[in-house]
N, C-alpha and C positions, 0 to 999 in steps of 0.2 A: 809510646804506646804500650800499654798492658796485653798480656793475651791471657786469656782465659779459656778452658777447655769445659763444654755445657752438654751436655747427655740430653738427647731427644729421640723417642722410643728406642732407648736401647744403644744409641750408636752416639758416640763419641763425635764431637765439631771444636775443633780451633780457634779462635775467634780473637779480633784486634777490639779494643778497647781505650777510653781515653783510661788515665790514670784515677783512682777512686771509683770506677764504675765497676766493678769487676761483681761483686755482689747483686745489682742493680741486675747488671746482664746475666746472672745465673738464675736470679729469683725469676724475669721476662721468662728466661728457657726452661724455667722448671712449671711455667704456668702454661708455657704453649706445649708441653706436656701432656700438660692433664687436655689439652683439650682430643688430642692427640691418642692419646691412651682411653678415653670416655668413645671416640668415632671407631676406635679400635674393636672396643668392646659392641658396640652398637652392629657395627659391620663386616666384625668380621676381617678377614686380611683378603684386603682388596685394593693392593699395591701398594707402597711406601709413598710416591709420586700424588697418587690419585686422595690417601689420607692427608699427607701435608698440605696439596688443597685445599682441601675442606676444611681443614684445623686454619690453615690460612683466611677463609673469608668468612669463618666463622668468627673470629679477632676481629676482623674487621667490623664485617656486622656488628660487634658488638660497639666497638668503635665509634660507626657514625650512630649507629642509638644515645652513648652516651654524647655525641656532637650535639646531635641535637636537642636531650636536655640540658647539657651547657648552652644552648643557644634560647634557649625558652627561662632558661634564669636569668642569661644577662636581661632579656628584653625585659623580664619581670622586673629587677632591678634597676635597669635606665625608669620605667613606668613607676615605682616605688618613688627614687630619686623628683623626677618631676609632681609626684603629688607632694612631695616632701616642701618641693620649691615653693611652691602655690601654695601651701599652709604656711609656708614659715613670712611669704610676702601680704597674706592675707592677715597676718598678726602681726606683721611691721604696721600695715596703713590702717586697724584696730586700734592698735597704741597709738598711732600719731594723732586719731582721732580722737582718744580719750585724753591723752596731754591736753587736746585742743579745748575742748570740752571743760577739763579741769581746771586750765588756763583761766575761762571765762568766766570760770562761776567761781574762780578766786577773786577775779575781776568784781565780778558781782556783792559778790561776801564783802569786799575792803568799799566798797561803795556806799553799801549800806552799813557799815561799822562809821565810814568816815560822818554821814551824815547822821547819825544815831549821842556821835560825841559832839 
């Protein structure tokens, strides 16, 4: 385990980490920062406890907003997908029709070449 030491309003945190993440985990806590220092500003000092809440379900919030447009691509994407299926099965049995078709009237062609000699 890595430790890493991350500054949030002002105040120093310890922190355990896998190895390689240490960056990762600074840039998280230098972003829950700002949201942190922005509520600050907005409100004033009106507890340390009571801002890391709000900086807290403000994250989140943001969170499930973005969940939910990840969740509104996939389903676009599965829907993309499936019209993709349906077009590409609708020009399989296109072509099998026109083979069949050009089959016939080669059929026709050498019929009429055969009885023309």
């Amino acid at each position: 385990m890595s430790q890493v030491t991350v500054t949030i309003d002002g105040k120093s945190y310890r922190m355990a980490c896998d190895p390689g993440q240490e960056d990762h985990l600074k840039d998280l806590a230098d972003r829950f920062d700002q949201y942190v220092g922005h509520l600050k500003q907005s409100f004033g000092e009106i507890g340390d406890l009571r801002i890391t809440v709000m900086a807290g379900i403000m994250v989140m919030d943001e969170l499930s907003e973005l969940q939910k447009r990840v969740s509104g691509l996939e389903s676009e994407m599965e829907s993309l997908r499936r019209t993709r299926d349906e077009a590409l099965h609708r020009a399989d049995t296109v072509d099998d029709m026109l083979k069949e078709r050009l089959s016939s009237v080669a059929g026709k062609i050498e019929q009429v070449a055969t009885k023309m000699s």
